[in-house]
N, C-alpha and C positions, 0 to 999 in steps of 0.2 A: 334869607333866600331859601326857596323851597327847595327839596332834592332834585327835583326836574329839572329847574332850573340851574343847580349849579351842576347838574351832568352837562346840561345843553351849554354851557360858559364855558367847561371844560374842553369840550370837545370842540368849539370853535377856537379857543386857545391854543388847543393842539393842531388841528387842521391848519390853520394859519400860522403856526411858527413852521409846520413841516411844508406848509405850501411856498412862504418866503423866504426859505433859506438855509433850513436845516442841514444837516450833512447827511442823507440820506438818498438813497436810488432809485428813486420811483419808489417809495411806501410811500407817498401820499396817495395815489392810486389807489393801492393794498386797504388804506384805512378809509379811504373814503367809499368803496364800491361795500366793504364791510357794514358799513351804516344802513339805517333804513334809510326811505324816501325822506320822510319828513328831517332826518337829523342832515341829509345831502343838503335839502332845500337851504337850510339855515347857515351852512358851512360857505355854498354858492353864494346866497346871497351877502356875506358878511364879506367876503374873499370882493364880491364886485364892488361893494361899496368903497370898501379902503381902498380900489385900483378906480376910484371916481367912474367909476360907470354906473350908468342910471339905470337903476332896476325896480327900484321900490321891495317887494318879496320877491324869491324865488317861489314859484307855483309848481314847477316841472323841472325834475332833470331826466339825461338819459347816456348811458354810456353807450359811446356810436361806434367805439371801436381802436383799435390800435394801430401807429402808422409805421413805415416798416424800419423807421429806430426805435420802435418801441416805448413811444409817446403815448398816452393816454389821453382822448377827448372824448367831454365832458360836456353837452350842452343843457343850456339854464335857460328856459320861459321864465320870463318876468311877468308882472304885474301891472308893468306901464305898457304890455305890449310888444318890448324889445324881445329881443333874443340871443344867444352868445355860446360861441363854441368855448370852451379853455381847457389850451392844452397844457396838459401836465409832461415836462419834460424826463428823458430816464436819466438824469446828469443827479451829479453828488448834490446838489442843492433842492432838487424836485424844482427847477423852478415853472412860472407858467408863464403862458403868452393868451393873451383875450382877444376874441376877434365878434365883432359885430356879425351874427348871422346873415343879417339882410345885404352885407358888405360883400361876406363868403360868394353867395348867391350871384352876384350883379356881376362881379367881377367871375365868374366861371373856375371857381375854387372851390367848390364842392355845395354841398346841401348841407344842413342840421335835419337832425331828427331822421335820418335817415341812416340802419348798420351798413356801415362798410362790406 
């Protein structure tokens, strides 16, 4: 395995033990906004796959903002078209919650891709 790639295994390794359960406070956040574009993409899309949501790649993220306990959301343009806010919660585990943007939208729950 080339060096890129086992940074890039690494860091998906890390992002998702710290995304499902870790005993940390929001550093997933922390480590994720740290990252470039392209290493979010791969983290996003790995994170949506194992939560069976259809994405194919991630092509886009964007940090839209913090909500006022201090959640972190995160949205991810897919590749099939979809799109998906996920929030990162500020609790001992980091855990998250995925919501369907087109879902957010229809039901008058906010926009994606749009800062707070």
């Amino acid at each position: 395995m080339g060096t890129s790639k086992a940074i890039t295994k690494l860091l998906i390794v890390t992002a998702l033990t710290i995304l499902s359960g870790a005993s940390y406070a929001n550093k997933a956040h922390s480590i994720i906004i740290s990252k470039s574009e392209s290493e979010r993409r791969v983290v996003f899309a790995s994170l949506l796959k194992n939560s069976n949501e259809s994405c194919g790649s991630a092509i886009t993220t964007f940090f839209q903002g913090f909500t006022k306990e201090n959640e972190a959301i995160w949205n991810v343009k897919c590749s099939n078209g979809r799109a998906y806010a996920i929030l990162i919660k500020d609790n001992e585990t980091g855990s998250t919650t995925i919501l369907d943007c087109g879902v957010l939208k229809v039901i008058g729950a906010g926009e994606c891709f749009k800062k707070f």
